[in-house]
C-alpha positions in Angstrom: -9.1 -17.0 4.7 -9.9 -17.2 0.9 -9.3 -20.4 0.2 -12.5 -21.2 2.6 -14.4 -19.2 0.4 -17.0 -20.4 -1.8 -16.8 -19.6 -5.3 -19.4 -17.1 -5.2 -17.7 -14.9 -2.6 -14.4 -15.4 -4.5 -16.1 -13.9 -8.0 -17.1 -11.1 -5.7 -13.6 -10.0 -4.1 -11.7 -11.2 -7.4 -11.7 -8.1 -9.4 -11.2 -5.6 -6.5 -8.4 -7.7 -5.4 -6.4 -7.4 -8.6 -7.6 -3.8 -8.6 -5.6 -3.7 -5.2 -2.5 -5.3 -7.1 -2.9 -3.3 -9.6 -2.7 0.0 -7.5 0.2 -1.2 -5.7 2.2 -1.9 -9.0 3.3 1.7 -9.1 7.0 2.3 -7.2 5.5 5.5 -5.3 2.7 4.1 -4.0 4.5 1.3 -2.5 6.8 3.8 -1.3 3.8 5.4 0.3 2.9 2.6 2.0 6.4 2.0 3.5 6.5 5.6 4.5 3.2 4.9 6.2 4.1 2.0 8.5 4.8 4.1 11.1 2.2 6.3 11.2 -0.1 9.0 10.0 2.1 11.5 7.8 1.3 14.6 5.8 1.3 15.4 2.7 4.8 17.8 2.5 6.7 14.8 5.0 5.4 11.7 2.4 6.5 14.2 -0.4 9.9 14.0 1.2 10.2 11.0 2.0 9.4 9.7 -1.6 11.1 11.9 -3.5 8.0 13.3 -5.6 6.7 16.7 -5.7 3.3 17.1 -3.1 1.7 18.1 -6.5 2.5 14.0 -7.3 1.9 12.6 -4.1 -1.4 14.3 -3.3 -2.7 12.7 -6.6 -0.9 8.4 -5.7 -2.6 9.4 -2.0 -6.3 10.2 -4.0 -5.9 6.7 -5.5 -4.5 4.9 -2.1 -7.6 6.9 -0.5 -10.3 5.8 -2.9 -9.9 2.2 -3.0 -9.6 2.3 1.1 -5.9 1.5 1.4 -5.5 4.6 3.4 -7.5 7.4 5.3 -7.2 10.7 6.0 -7.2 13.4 9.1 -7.8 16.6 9.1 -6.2 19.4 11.0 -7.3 22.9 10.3 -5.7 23.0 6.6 -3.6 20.3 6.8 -4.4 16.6 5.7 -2.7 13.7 7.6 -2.8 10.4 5.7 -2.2 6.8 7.3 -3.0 3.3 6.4 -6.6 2.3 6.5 -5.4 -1.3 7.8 -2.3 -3.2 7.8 -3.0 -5.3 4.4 -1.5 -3.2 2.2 1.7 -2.9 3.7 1.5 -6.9 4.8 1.3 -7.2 0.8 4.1 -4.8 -0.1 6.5 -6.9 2.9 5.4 -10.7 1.0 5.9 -8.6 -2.9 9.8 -7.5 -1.2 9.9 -11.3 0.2 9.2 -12.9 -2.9 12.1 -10.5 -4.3 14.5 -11.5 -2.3 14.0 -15.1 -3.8 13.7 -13.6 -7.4 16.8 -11.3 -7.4 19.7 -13.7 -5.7 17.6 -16.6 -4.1 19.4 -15.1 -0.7 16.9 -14.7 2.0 17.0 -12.8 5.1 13.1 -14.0 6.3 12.2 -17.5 7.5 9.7 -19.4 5.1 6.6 -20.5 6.3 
């Protein structure tokens, strides 16, 4: 966990971490990510699912791809995208829990 990490390790990770925030600050990426939870999707069923045209959604999954937040499969001409790991989505389900305390103060999760 980072908070055993020595400051050296912590410069290292720090900007790429708030380069992570800062790519998950966007409402259809983190839409993406939900839409992903499930599994591996393509482009036309995300495109759906978010509300975007693919045109829009191919270019939020180019970011989500190249900073490793989610990879791809290919199937003859078709791409299939799903999350690389769980953090992502893990940090979209704490941003919606620290919502819930922001927008009412009425919790449906347990705190830790």
């Amino acid at each position: 966990m980072y908070a055993d990490t020595d400051e050296e390790g912590l410069d290292a990770h720090l900007p790429v971490a708030v380069e992570i925030f800062s790519l998950l600050a966007d409402a259809t990426r983190v839409r993406l990510v939900l839409a992903l939870r499930d599994g591996e999707q393509s482009v036309g069923v995300l495109a759906e699912a978010v509300g975007k045209s693919q045109a829009a959604v191919s270019q939020h999954l180019a970011k989500l791809r190249m900073s490793r937040v989610v990879a791809t499969r290919q199937e003859g001409n078709r791409v299939f995208y799903r999350l690389a790991n769980k953090h992502a989505l893990e940090l979209v389900e704490v941003a919606f829990h620290q919502a819930e305390h922001a927008v009412d103060g009425v919790v449906s999760h347990r705190d830790a």
